[in-house]
Every structure is written in structure tokens, then in C-alpha cells.
C-alpha positions in Angstrom: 0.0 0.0 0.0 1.0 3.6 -0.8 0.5 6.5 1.7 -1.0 9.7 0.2 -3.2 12.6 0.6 -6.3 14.4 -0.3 -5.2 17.8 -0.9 -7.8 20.5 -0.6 -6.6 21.0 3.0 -3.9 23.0 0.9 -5.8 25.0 -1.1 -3.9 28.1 0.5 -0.7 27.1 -1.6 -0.2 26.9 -5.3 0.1 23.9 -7.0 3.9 22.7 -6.4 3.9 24.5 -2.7 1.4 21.7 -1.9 3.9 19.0 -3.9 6.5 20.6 -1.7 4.8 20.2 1.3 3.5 17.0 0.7 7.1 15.2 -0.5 8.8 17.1 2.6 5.9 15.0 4.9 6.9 11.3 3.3 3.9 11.0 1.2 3.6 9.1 -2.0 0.7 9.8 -3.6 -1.6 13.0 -3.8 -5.4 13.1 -5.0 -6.4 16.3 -6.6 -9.8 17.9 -7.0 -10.7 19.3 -10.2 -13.3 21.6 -9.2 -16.9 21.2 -7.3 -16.7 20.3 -3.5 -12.7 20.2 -3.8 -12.4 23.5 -5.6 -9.5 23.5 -8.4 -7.0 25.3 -6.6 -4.2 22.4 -7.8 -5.8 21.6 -11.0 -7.4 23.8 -14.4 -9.3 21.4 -16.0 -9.6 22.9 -19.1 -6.3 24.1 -19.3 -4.9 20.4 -19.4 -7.5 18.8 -21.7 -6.2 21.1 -24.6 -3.0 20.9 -24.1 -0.7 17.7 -24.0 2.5 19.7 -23.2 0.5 21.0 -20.2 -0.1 17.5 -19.6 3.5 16.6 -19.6 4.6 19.1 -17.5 1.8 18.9 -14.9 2.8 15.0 -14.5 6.4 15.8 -14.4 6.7 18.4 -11.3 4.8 15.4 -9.6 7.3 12.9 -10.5 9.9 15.4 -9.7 8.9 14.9 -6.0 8.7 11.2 -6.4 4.9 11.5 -6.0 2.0 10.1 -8.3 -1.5 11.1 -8.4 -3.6 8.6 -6.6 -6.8 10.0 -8.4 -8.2 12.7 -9.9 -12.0 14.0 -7.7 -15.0 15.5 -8.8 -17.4 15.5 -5.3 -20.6 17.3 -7.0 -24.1 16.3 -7.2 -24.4 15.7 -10.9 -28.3 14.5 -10.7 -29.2 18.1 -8.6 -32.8 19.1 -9.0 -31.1 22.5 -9.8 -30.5 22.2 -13.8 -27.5 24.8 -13.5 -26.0 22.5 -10.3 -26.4 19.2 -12.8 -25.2 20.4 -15.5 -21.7 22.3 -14.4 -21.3 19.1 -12.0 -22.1 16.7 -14.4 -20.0 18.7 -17.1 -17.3 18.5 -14.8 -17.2 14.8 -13.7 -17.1 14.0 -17.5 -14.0 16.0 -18.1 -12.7 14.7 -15.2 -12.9 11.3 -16.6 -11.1 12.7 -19.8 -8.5 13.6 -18.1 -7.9 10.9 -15.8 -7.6 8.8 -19.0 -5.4 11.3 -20.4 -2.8 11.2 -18.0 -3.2 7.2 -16.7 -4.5 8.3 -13.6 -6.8 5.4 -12.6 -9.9 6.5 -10.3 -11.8 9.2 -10.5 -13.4 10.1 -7.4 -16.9 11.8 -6.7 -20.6 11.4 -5.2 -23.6 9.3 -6.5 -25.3 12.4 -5.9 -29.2 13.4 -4.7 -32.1 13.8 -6.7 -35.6 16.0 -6.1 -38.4 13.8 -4.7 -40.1 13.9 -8.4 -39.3 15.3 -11.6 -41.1 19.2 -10.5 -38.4 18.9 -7.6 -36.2 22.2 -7.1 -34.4 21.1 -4.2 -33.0 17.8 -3.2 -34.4 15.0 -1.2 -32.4 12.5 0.8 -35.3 9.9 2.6 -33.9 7.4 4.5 -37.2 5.6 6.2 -39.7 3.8 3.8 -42.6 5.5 5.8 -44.5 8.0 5.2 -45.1 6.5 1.3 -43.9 9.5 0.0 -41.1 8.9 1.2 -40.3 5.5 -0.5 -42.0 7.2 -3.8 -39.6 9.7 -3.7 -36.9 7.2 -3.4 -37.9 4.7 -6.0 -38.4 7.7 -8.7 -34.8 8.8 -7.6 -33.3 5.5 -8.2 -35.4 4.2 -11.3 -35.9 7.4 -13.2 -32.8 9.3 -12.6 -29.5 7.5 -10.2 -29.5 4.6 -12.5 -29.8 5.7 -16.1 -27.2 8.5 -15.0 -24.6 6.3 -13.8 -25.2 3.9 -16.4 -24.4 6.5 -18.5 -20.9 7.2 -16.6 -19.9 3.6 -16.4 -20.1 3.5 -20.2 -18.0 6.5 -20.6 -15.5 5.4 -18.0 -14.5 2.0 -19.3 -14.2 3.6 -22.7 -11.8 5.7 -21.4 -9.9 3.0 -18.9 -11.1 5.0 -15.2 -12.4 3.8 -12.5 -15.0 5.2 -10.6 -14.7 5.4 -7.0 -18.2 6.9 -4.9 -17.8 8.0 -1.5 -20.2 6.7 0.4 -21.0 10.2 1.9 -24.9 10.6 3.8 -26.8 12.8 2.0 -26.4 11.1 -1.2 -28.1 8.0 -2.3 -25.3 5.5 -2.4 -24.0 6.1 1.0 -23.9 2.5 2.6 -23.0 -0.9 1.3 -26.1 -2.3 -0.1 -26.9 1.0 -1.7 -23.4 1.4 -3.2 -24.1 -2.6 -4.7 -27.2 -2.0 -5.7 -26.1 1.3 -7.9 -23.0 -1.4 -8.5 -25.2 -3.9 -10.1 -27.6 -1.5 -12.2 -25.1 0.5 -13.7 -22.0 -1.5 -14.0 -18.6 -2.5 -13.0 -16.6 0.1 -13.3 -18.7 2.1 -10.5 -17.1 1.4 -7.5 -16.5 2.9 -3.9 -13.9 5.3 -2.5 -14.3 3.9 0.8 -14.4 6.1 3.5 -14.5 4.8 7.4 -15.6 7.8 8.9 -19.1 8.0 7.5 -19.5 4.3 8.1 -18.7 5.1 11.9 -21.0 8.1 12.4 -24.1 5.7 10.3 -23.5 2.9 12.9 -21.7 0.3 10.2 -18.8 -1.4 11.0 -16.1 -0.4 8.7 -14.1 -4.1 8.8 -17.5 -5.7 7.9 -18.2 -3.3 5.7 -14.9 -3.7 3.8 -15.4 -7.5 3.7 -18.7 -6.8 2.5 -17.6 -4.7 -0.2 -14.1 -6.7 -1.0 -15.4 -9.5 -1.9 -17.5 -7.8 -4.7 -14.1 -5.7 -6.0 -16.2 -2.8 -5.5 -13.1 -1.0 -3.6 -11.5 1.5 -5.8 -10.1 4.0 -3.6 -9.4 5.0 0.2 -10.1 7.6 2.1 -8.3 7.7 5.6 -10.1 10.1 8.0 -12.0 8.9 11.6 -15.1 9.6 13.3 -15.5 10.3 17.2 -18.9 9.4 18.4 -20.0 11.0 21.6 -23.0 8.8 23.2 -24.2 11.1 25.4 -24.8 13.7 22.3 -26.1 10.9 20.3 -29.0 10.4 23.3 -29.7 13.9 22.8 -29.2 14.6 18.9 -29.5 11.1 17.0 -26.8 9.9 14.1 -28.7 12.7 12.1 -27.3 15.3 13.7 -28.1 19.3 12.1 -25.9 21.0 14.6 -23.0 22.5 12.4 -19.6 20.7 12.2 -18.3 23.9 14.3 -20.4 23.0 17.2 -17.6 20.3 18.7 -18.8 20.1 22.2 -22.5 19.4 21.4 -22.6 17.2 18.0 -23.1 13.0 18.3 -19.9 12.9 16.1 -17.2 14.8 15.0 -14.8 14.1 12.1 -11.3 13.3 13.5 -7.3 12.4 12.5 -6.8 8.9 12.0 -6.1 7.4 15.5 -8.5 10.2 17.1 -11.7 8.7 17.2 -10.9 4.6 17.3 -8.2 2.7 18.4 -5.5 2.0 15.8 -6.1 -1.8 16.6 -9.4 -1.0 14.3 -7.4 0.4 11.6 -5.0 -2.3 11.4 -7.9 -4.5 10.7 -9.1 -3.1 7.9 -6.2 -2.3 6.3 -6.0 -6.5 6.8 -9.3 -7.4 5.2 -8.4 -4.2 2.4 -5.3 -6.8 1.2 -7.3 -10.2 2.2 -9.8 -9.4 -0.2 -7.5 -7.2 -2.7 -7.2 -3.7 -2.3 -3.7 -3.1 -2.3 -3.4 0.8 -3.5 -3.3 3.9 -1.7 -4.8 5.4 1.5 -5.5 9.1 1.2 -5.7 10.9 4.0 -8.5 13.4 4.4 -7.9 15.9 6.6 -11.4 17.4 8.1 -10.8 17.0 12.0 -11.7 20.6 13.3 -9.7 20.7 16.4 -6.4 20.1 15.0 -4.2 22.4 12.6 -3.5 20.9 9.2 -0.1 20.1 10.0 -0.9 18.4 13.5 -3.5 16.5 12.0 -1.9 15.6 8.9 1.3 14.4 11.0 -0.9 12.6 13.1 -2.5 10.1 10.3 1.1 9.9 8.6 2.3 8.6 11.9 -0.7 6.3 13.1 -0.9 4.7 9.6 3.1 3.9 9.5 2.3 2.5 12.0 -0.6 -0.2 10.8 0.4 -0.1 7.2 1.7 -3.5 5.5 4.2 -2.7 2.4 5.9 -5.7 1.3 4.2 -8.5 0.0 3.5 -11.6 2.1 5.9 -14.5 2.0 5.2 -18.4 1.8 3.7 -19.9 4.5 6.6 -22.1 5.8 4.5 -23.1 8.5 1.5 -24.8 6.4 
């Protein structure tokens, strides 16, 4: 396995300050928004797609550091309610694609996105209990009429061009838990995978070990994002998993994004970097860095050193004991 990192958290520096920053930390890999949720401080989309010079010399002040680009992410809604949203997002995860094949970058990461409840919808709609009936009308339009034939769609245009697909499972959006992310899986193809991340497993109430052995044994694992959850019961009692309190609000929420290590016991991580390679995910974990009590750099530090520590580079050896 490779060690790398998301790199939004330096959207303050220009493009090869963050390279800088990140080879001077040990890292081996970085994954770079091209615009949407990430923002395109590190990356001009357009810029690169006409130009294959700008290609070459975008790929070669990464491998001037001895880095490589883990994948290229797109985290937009490209099935918004909101025509304008849709439409840029969508635009935009396309591109993406592009490029990725382009420049042999292999994932490209995004969301599965949210729908409106019905096709006059101006706002999105996320329901998550089957009752009231509108409720599960709303969620069988957004899967049949609008999830599906969209990422059908995608998968077509991403094994033309050689890319993976890697879907946080992020709540919010309707592939956001393992039988969801299958189900979208098996409808649209097999080149729609997940970019796993264990923190939203945590604050739902999955298991991330079971839920990587649930998803490895399908090879529906493209990508890894390395970023913990703290769960505080006594604010669960009071708020639910659904919590609306704003990130900021640290002392009140149910859960609070954390630095690897920060919110479980590194015991936890080691198993599921285990079942990652049992069941064949062998590529990068990229650290996400969204734990609001901690300074980039402390927090950063803090995963490079806790998942050293847990991390399994060489390759097993014959069993000279069976």
C-alpha cells in the first residue's frame, strides 16, 4: 500500500507548494480535485485537456517529487434538481474522466449524488425511512428514473476511457452504505465502485471491517479515504446519528470528524487495512484531513504517523509453516 493525501486541506498554496509540502511529509501519492466540492486550486481542467504539453509538464513536477497522483476528484451532485448544479457538476465529472484517462490516472473520485423527490423537484431529497409513502416514492423515482440511467451512463463512458469510478459513500447522497453502493453497482456496471471512507460508516452505525469485507469480496473498492469519526453517546442520546448541529459546534454534536487514530483505536485500523489486502485492495490510503480541532499540519502528522504504524508494504511470504 501507498500513503498519500487528499489535498484540498492546501488550497492556500499553489500547485507545487502543496507537492513541496507534501514530499517534505513522506507522502507518495496526492489526489487532486478538479473543481466542485474540492475546488481546483491544484488543478485547471480545461487548461490540461487542450493541451498535452500541459499535460506533460503537470505530471512531471509530480514525479519530480517522487509522487504520483492517486486520483483525480469530482465531489458534485451531478443528478441536482437544480439544472444549472447538474449540469456544471455533471459537465465536470465528465471532463474529469477525460483527463484521468489522459494522464493514466486510474480513479476518479466523486458522489452518486441526490435527486428531487419527483421530476417538478427544485431542491434535493435524501429519505432514508420507507414511511410515510412519500417517502419511498420519492426514493424509487430517484433510483429508477434518474440514479440509474445517470450512472449507467458514466460507467459506459468510463471503461471507454480505462477510469475507474470510486463513490464516496458520503450521507446525503443516495449510495452512501454498502447495499446501496451494490445496488447502484449492479444497475449500472462494474466500473462504478466505492472510495471507501471509514468515517461516515462510523458516524451511520456500520462497522467499517464488515463493511470492507462486504464490499471486497464484490471488488467494488476502488479507492481510500483515511479520516475517523469520534462518536459521543451522550450527544447521540440527545441529537440522534442525524445530527443538524453545524460541524463547528464540537462540544454538542453526536460525532465529529477526527485524525486517524482520534476517534478509534488503531487496533481497528489495522484490521481493515488486513481485510483491504485479504480481499485485494492493495493501492493507496489518502488521507483526508477534516478534524476541526487540530491544525492541518498536526492532524496531517498525526495520520502519517498512526498509519506507519498499521500499514503492510511488502508483500506476504510463503507460508513455511502450512
Amino acid at each position: 500500500m501507498k500513503l498519500g493525501v487528499f489535498t484540498p486541506l492546501f488550497n492556500d498554496l499553489s500547485f507545487e507548494e502543496m507537492l513541496d509540502q507534501v514530499a517534505e511529509k513522506g507522502l507518495e501519492t496526492v489526489e487532486i480535485g478538479t473543481g466542485a466540492n474540492p475546488g481546483d486550486a491544484h488543478l485547471k481542467i480545461d487548461t490540461l485537456l487542450a493541451s498535452s504539453d500541459a499535460r506533460k509538464e503537470y505530471l512531471q513536477k509530480v514525479a519530480d517529487r517522487g509522487l504520483s497522483i492517486s486520483a483525480l476528484s469530482a465531489h458534485g451532485n451531478p443528478i441536482s434538481p437544480d439544472k444549472g448544479q447538474a449540469k456544471a457538476h455533471d459537465e465536470l465529472l465528465r471532463k474529469t474522466i477525460r483527463l484521468a484517462s489522459l494522464m493514466n490516472i486510474p480513479v476518479v473520485n466523486g458522489f452518486s449524488g441526490v435527486a428531487g423527490g419527483n421530476a417538478t423537484d427544485t431542491h434535493v431529497n435524501w429519505p432514508v425511512i420507507p414511511w410515510p409513502t412519500e417517502y419511498a416514492d420519492a426514493y424509487n423515482y430517484q433510483w429508477d428514473k434518474v440514479l440509474i440511467p445517470y450512472w449507467q451512463d458514466i460507467n459506459q463512458e468510463a471503461g471507454a476511457a480505462g477510469v475507474k469510478i470510486g463513490i464516496e459513500m458520503h450521507g446525503g447522497f443516495l449510495a452512501h452504505t454498502p447495499a446501496t453502493m451494490l445496488r447502484l453497482r449492479s444497475e449500472a456496471g462494474n466500473n462504478i465502485g466505492c472510495n471507501f471512507d471509514p468515517s461516515h460508516m462510523w458516524w451511520q452505525g456500520i462497522d467499517p471491517v464488515a463493511a470492507i469485507k462486504i464490499l471486497g469480496k464484490a471488488g467494488a473498492i476502488n479507492h481510500f479515504h483515511a479520516k475517523d469519526t469520534y462518536l459521543d453517546q451522550d450527544n447521540i442520546n440527545m441529537y440522534g446519528l442525524t445530527d443538524m448541529q453545524p460541524y463547528q459546534d464540537v462540544a454538542t454534536r453526536a460525532w465529529t470528524f477526527r485524525s486517524v487514530g482520534e476517534g478509534h483505536p488503531m487496533s481497528e485500523w489495522s484490521q481493515m487495512l488486513a481485510q483491504l489486502r485479504i480481499y485485494g485492495y492493495d493501492y493507496v490510503l489518502s488521507i483526508e484531513h477534516e478534524d476541526p480541532i487540530m491544525s492541518v499540519d498536526e492532524g496531517l502528522d498525526r495520520a502519517i504517523t498512526n498509519l506507519k504504524s498499521v500499514m503492510m508494504r511488502d508483500q506476504p511470504q510463503e507460508m513455511w509453516w502450512a
